[in-house]
Phi, psi and omega in degrees: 000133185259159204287353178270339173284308214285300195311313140326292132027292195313309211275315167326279184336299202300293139000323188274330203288298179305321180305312191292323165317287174312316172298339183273335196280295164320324186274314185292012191255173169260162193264145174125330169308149169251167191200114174283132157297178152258024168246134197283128147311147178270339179312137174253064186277155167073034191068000182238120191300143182284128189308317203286125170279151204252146189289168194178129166214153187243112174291203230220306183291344232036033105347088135329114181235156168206180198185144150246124157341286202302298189260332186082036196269163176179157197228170136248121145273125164231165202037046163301291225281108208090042189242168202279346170259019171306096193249353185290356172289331191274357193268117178266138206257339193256321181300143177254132158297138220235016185216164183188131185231106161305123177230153173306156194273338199262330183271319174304278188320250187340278167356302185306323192265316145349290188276307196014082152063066168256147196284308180296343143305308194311316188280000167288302178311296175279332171276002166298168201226149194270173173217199246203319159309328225107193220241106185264124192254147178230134167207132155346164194257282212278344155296334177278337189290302145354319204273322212282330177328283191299352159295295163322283159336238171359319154290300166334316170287319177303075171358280167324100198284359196260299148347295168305337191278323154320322204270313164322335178308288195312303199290352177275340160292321172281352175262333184274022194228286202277344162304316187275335175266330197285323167290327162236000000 
């Protein structure tokens, strides 16, 4: 394939990669909810990337709908299911999550690229939710615990120091959240 070939590529890859984002965000939700997400519209209107993170429900029919607040762009995915960004086997449905960390829209994103699609991340990582706060990841204390283990790997491995360093801030926050629950 030649470079002009390989390039063409880009805006498809990309395109797959954001449809795959949204299928994760739905899924890792409980379904019939609408749920503002941490996932960024792709729309450029008026040439400027668009501000809005995008809304995401798992219908009932299985139909995936999403919509950004901002610009008003929305879709349907349909035949999602068993496709690798498919998180509803991972979803928990009865247990209420009992922990929650607010992150930075710049720390979620770096966090993201960190795990880049570790399975076991993805329904945290992807069931966050965007606030007013920030972009809030929720879990159960031994799911979370779970989140940081596998984050701690991984940053040990991260080449990017600027990345790493962003990612040690989330994980000393996240042990003193769990310092605290592991105690009593």
């Amino acid at each position: 394939m030649s470079y002009r070939e390989a390039d063409s590529l880009g805006p498809a890859r990309r395109m797959a990669e954001y449809i795959g984002e949204v299928i994760s965000a739905a899924t890792a939700s409980p379904k019939g909810q609408w749920k503002h997400s941490a996932v960024r519209c792709r729309r450029k209107p008026g040439h400027r990337k668009c501000p809005g993170r995008i809304l995401v429900c798992e219908r009932g029919n299985g139909d995936i709908e999403w919509e950004c607040p901002s610009c008003g762009a929305l879709g349907v995915i349909r035949n999602w299911q068993g496709s690798w960004d498919d998180l509803s086997e991972m979803r928990v449905e009865g247990e209420q999550p009992s922990f929650e960390i607010v992150l930075s829209e710049k720390e979620h994103e770096e966090v993201k690229k960190c795990l880049n699609k570790d399975p076991e991340s993805d329904i945290i990582i992807y069931g966050a939710a965007h606030t007013k706060e920030g972009i809030v990841l929720r879990a159960t204390g031994e799911d979370m615990q779970d989140f940081t283990d596998i984050l701690k790997f991984y940053a040990n491995h991260e080449e990017n120091s600027k990345r790493r360093r962003i990612v040690d801030q989330v994980l000393n926050r996240l042990e003193a959240l769990l310092g605290r629950w592991s105690s009593s």
